[in-house]
TIDRENMAR-417042 format. One line per 2 residues: number of its first residue (from 1); their letters; for each residue x, y, z of N, C-alpha, C. Coordinates in pm, whole numbers. Layout:
BEGIN
NUM) a) X:Y:Z:X:Y:Z:X:Y:Z; ...
This chain:
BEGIN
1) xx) 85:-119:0:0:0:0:88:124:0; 41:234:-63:107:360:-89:140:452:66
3) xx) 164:550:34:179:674:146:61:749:162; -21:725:102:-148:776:81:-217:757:204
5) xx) -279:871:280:-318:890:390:-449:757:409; -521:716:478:-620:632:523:-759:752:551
7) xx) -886:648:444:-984:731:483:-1068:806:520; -1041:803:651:-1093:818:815:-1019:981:803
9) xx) -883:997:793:-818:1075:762:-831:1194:696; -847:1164:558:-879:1270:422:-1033:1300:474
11) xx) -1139:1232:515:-1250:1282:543:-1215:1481:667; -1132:1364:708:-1141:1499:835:-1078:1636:795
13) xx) -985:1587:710:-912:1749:605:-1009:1820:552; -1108:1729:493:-1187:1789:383:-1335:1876:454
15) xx) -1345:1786:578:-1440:1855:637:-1404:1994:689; -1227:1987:761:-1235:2139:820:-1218:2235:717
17) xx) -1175:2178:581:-1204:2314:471:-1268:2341:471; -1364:2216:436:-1543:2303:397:-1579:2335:530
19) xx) -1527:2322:632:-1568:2429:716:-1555:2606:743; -1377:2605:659:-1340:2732:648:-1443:2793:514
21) xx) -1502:2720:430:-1608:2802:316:-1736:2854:407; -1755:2815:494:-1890:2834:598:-1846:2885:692
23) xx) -1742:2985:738:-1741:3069:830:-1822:3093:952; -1994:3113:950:-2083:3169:969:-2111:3032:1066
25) xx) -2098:2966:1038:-2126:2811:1153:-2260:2759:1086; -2331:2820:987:-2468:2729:938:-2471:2621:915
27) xx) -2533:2541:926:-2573:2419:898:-2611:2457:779; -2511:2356:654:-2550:2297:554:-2518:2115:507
29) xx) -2549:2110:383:-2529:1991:347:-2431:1882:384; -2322:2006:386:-2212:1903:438:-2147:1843:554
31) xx) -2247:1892:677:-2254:1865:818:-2307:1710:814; -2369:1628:712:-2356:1498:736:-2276:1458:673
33) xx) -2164:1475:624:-2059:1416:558:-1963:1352:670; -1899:1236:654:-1837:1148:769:-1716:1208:821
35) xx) -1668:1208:912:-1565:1309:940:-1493:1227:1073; -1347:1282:1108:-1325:1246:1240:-1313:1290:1343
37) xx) -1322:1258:1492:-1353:1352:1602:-1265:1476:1589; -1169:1516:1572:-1090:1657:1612:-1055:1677:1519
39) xx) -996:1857:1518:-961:1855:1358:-851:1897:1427; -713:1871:1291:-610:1845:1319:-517:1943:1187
41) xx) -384:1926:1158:-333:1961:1093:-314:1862:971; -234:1892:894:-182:1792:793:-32:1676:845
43) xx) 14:1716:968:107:1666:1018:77:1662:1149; -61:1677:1192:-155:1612:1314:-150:1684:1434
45) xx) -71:1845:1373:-75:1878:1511:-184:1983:1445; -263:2048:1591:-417:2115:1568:-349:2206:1473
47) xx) -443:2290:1418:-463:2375:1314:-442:2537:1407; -464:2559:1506:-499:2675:1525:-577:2781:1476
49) xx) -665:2681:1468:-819:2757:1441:-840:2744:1228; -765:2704:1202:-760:2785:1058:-787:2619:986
51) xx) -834:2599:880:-870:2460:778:-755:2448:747; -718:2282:775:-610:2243:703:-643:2200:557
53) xx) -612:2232:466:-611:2231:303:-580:2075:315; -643:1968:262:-564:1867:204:-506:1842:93
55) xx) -423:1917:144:-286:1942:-22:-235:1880:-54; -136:1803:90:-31:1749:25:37:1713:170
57) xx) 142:1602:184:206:1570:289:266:1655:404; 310:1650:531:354:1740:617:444:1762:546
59) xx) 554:1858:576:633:1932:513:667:2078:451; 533:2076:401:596:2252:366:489:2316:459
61) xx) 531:2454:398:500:2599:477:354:2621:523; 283:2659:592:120:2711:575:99:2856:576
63) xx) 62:2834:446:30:2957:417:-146:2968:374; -182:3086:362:-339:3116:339:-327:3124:241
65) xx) -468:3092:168:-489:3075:45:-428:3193:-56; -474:3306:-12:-389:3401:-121:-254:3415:-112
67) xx) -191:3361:-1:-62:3393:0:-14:3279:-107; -74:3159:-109:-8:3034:-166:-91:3078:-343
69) xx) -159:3154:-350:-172:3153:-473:-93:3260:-553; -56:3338:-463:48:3450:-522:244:3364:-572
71) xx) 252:3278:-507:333:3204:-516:339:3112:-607; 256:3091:-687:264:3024:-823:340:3088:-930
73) xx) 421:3026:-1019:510:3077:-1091:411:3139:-1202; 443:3303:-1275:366:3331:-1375:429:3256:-1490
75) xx) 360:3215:-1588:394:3202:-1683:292:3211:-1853; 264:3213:-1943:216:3198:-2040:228:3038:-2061
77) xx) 90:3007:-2116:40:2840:-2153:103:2820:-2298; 125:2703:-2335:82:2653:-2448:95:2494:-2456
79) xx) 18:2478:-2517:7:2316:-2539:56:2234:-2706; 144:2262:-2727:214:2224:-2866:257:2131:-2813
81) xx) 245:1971:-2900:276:1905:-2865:208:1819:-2757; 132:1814:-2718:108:1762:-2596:0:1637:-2618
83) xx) 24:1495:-2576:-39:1399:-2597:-46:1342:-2478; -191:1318:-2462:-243:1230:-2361:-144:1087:-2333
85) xx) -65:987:-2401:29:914:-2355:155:959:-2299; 162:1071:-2303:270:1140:-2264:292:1151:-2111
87) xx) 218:1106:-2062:222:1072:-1886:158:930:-1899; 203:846:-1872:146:728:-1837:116:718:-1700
89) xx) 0:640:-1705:-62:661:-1591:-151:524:-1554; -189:508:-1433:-231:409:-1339:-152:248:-1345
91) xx) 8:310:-1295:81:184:-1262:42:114:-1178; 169:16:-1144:142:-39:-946:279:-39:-923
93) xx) 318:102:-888:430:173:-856:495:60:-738; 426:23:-658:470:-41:-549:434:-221:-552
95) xx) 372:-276:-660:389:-416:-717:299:-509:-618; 185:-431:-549:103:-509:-511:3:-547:-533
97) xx) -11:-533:-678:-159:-580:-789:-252:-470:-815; -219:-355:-698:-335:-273:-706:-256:-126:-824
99) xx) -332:-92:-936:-315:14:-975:-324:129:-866; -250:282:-980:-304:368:-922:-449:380:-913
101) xx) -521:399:-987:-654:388:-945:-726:349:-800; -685:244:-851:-757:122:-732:-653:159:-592
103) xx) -544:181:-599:-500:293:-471:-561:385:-414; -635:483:-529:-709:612:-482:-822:550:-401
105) xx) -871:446:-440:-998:402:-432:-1032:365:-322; -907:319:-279:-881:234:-122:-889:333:-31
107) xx) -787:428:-71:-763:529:9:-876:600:76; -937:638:-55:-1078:727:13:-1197:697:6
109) xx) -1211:549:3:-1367:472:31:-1401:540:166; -1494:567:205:-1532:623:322:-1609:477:397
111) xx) -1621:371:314:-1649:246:337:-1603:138:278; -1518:72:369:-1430:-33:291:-1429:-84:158
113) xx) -1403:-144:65:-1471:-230:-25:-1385:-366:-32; -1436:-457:-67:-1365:-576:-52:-1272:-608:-144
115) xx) -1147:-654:-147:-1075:-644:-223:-1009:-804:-290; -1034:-836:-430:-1056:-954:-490:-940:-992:-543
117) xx) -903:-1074:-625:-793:-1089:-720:-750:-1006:-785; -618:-983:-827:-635:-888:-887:-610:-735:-870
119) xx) -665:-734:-727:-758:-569:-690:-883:-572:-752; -929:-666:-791:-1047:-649:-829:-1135:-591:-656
121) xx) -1287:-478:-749:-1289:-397:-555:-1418:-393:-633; -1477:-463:-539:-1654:-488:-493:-1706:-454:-363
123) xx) -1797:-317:-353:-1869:-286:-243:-1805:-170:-213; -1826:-132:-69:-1723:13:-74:-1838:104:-78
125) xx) -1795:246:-55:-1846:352:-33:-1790:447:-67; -1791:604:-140:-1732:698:-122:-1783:802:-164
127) xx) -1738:961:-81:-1817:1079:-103:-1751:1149:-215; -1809:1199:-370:-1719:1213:-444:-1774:1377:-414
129) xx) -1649:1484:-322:-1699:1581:-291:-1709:1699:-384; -1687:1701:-503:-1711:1796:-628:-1873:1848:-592
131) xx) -1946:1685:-593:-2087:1769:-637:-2171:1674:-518; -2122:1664:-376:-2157:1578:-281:-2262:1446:-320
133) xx) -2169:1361:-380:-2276:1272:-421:-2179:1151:-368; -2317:1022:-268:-2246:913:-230:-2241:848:-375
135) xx) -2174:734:-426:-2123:670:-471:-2106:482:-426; -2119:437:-441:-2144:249:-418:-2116:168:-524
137) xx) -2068:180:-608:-1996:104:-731:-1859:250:-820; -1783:167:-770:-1634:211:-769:-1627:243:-954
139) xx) -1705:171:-1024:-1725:178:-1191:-1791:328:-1261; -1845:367:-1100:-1883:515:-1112:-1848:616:-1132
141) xx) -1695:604:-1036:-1585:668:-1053:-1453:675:-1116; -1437:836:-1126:-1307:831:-1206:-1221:901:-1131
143) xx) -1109:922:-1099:-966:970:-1097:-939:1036:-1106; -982:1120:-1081:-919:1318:-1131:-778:1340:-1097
145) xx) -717:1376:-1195:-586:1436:-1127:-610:1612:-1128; -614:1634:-1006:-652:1763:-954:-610:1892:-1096
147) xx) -521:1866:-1090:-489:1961:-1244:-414:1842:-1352; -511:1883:-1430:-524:1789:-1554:-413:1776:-1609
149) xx) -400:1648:-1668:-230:1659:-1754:-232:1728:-1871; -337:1745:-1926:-308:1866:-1986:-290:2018:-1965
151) xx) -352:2057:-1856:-289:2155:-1800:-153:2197:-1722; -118:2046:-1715:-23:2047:-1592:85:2067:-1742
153) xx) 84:1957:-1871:160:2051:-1961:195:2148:-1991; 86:2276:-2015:65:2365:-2067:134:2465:-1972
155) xx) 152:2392:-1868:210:2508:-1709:339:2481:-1698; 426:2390:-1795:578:2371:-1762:577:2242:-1736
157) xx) 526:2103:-1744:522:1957:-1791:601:1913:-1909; 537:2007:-2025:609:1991:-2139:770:1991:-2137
159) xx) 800:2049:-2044:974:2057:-2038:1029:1876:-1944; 907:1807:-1885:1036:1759:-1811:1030:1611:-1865
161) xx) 1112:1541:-1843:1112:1385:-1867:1056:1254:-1880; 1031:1190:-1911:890:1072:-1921:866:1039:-1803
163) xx) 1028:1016:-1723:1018:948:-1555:898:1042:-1498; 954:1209:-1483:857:1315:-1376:758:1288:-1427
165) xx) 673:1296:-1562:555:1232:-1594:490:1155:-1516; 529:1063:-1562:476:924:-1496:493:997:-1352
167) xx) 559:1006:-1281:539:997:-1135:427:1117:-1086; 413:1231:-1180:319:1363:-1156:166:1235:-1185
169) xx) 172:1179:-1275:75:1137:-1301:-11:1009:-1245; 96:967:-1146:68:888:-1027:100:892:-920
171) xx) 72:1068:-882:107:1067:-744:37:1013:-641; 90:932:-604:43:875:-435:70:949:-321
173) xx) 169:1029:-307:256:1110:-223:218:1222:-168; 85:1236:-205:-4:1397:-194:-169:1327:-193
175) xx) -237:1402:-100:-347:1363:-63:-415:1373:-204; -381:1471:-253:-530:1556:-338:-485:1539:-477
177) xx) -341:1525:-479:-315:1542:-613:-442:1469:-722; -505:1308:-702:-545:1248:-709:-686:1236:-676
179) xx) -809:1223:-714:-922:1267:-588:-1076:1182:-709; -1044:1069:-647:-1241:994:-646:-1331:1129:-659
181) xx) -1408:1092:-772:-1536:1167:-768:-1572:1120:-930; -1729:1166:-877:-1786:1114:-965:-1780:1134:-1123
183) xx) -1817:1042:-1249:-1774:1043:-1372:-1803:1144:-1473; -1880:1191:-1429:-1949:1279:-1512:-1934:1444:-1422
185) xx) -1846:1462:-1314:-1849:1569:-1251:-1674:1588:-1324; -1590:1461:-1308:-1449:1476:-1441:-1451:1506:-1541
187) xx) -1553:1452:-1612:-1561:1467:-1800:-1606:1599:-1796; -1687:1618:-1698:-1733:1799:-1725:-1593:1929:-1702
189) xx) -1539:1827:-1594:-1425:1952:-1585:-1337:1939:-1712; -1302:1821:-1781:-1204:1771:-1844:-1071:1811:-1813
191) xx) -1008:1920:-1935:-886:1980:-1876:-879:2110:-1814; -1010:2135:-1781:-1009:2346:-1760:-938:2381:-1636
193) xx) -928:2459:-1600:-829:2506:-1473:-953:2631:-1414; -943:2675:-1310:-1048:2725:-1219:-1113:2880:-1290
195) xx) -1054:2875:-1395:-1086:3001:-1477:-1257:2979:-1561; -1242:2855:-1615:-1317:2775:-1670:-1478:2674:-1610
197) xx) -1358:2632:-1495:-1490:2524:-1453:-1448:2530:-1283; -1539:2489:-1201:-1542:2496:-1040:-1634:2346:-1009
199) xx) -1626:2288:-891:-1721:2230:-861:-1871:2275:-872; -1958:2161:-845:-2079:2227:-841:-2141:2253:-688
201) xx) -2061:2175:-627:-2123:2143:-501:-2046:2341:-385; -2119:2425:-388:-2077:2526:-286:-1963:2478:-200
203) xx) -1988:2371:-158:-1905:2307:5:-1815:2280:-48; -1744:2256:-179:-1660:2195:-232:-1537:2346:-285
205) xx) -1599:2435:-326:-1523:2564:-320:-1371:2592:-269; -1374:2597:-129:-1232:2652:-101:-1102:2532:-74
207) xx) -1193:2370:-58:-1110:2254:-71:-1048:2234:-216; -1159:2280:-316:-1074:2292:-452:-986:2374:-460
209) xx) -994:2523:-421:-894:2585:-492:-781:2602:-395; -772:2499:-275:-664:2470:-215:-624:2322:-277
211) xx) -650:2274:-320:-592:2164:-387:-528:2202:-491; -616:2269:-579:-522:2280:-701:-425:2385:-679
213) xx) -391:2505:-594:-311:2568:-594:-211:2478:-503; -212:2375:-415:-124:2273:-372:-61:2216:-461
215) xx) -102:2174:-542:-43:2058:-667:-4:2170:-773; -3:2300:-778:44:2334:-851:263:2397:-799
217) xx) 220:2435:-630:302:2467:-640:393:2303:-540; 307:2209:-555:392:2081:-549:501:2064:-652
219) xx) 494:2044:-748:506:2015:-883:597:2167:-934; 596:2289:-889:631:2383:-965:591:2460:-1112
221) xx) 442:2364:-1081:359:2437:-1223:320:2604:-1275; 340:2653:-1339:270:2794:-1358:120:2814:-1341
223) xx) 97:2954:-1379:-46:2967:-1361:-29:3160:-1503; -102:3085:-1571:-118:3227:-1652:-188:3320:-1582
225) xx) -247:3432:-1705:-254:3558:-1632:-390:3558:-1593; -478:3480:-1668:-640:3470:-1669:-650:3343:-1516
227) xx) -553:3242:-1540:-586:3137:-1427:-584:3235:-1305; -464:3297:-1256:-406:3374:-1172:-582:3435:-1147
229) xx) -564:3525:-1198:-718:3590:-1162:-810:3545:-1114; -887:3448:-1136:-986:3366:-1181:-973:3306:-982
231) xx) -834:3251:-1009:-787:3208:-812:-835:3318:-729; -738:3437:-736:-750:3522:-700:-896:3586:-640
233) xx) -1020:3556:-775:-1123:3675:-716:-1190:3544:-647; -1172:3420:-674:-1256:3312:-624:-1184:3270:-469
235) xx) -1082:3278:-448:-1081:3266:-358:-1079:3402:-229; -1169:3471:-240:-1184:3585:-164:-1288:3560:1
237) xx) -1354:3432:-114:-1416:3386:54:-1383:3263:125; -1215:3274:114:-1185:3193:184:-1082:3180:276
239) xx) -1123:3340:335:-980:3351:401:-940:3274:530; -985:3197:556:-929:3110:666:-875:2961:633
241) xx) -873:2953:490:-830:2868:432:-679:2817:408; -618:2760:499:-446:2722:458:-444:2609:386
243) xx) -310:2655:310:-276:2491:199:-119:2515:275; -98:2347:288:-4:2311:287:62:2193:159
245) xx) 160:2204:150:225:2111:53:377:2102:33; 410:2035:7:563:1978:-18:615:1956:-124
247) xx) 735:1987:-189:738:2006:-304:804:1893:-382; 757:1837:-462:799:1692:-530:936:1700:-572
249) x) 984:1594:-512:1147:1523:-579:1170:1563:-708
C-alpha cells in the first residue's frame, strides 16, 4: 500500500475546509458528511483555528490561500505538442496488484470495499466531494488528477522527462493530487483550470482551490494571467483557508 493517507483521515481534512467556506457556523449539506472527532493539521498537530487544506504531505509551509496563490510561478500556456500518452498513468508503482486507481480508491472509500484478485474492488463507499454525491460502485468513478495533464503541460510539464511524468501522473505522495469523484463531474471539468470550470457542489469551493493551488506549487507548475485571476477573485471567501504542501522530488 502507498503513502497515501487512510480514509478516516482525508474525510477529516476535507471537512475542516469546507468548514473554512462556511465561516458563519450554518448548517449545511455538508454537516452529514463522515468526518473524524478533532480537527487536526496535515502533520496532526491542531490547526490553530484555521482549515487544514488537504494538499499534500507534512512538510511545507502554511500559508493562506492568497498567499499560496500568489506564489505560483507566472507564466504563459501553451500546449504544442502535448499527448495524452505522454504521462502514463495508473501503474502499481509499489507491485502489489493494485493500480493507481484502485490505490485512490482504497484510500478514500469512506467504506471499505472488498478487495478480490487482482484488486479487483466490490462494495465500498465513497463521497465524491465535487458535487456531494455518495457513490457504491467504484465503476462510477473516475480519478481526477486535480490539475489535468493537460494543464499540468501547458504550465511547464512539457519541459520535463517521461520518468517526472509518470510519477506527476501517479502521485500517491499527496493527498489531493489524485481525488475519487464522480464520472461525469471529471468529463465535465475535463482539462479546464479554475478560470473555466469549479465544482458544483458550494461546500466543495475553497477545498478545490486549495488543492489545485497545492499541486500546482507541489510540482512547480505555472499559472497564466487569466488562471491567476480567476484564483484570486474566487478565492476571496476563503480567508481562513491554509494549503499546505511539499514540493515533489
Amino acid at each position: 500500500m502507498t503513502a497515501r493517507r487512510l480514509a478516516p483521515i482525508a474525510a477529516l481534512f476535507l471537512a475542516a475546509s469546507l468548514a473554512a467556506c462556511n465561516p458563519s457556523g450554518a448548517k449545511s449539506e455538508s454537516d452529514s458528511k463522515p468526518s473524524a472527532p478533532a480537527a487536526a493539521s496535515a502533520s496532526g498537530a491542531p490547526a490553530d483555528g484555521a482549515s487544514a487544506a488537504p494538499g499534500a504531505p507534512a512538510g511545507g509551509s502554511d500559508l493562506s490561500l492568497a498567499e499560496a496563490i500568489a506564489k505560483i510561478p507566472a507564466a504563459d500556456e501553451s500546449r504544442t505538442g502535448y499527448k495524452r500518452d505522454s504521462f502514463r498513468h495508473w501503474i502499481d508503482e509499489d507491485k502489489d496488484g493494485c493500480s493507481t486507481r484502485n490505490e485512490v480508491l482504497l484510500a478514500e472509500a469512506t467504506k471499505k470495499p472488498e478487495q478480490g484478485p487482482k484488486c479487483a474492488l466490490t462494495g465500498g463507499e465513497w463521497l465524491s466531494y465535487y458535487d456531494e454525491v455518495t457513490v457504491t460502485e467504484a465503476r462510477k468513478l473516475d480519478i481526477d488528477h486535480m490539475v489535468p495533464l493537460a494543464e499540468a503541460w501547458d504550465s511547464g510539464a512539457s519541459a520535463w522527462d517521461s520518468d517526472r511524468r509518470m510519477r506527476y501522473a501517479n502521485d500517491l505522495n499527496s493527498e489531493r493530487s489524485l481525488v475519487a469523484v464522480t464520472a461525469h463531474e471529471n468529463r465535465g471539468k475535463a482539462d479546464k483550470d479554475p478560470s473555466e470550470w469549479m465544482p458544483p457542489a458550494n461546500s466543495a469551493k475553497c477545498t478545490y482551490l486549495a488543492d489545485w493551488t497545492a499541486t500546482k506549487l507541489r510540482w512547480k507548475l505555472s499559472a497564466d494571467a487569466k488562471e491567476r485571476a480567476a484564483l484570486t477573485k474566487l478565492a476571496a471567501g476563503c480567508s481562513n483557508t491554509v494549503v499546505k504542501y511539499e514540493v515533489a522530488a
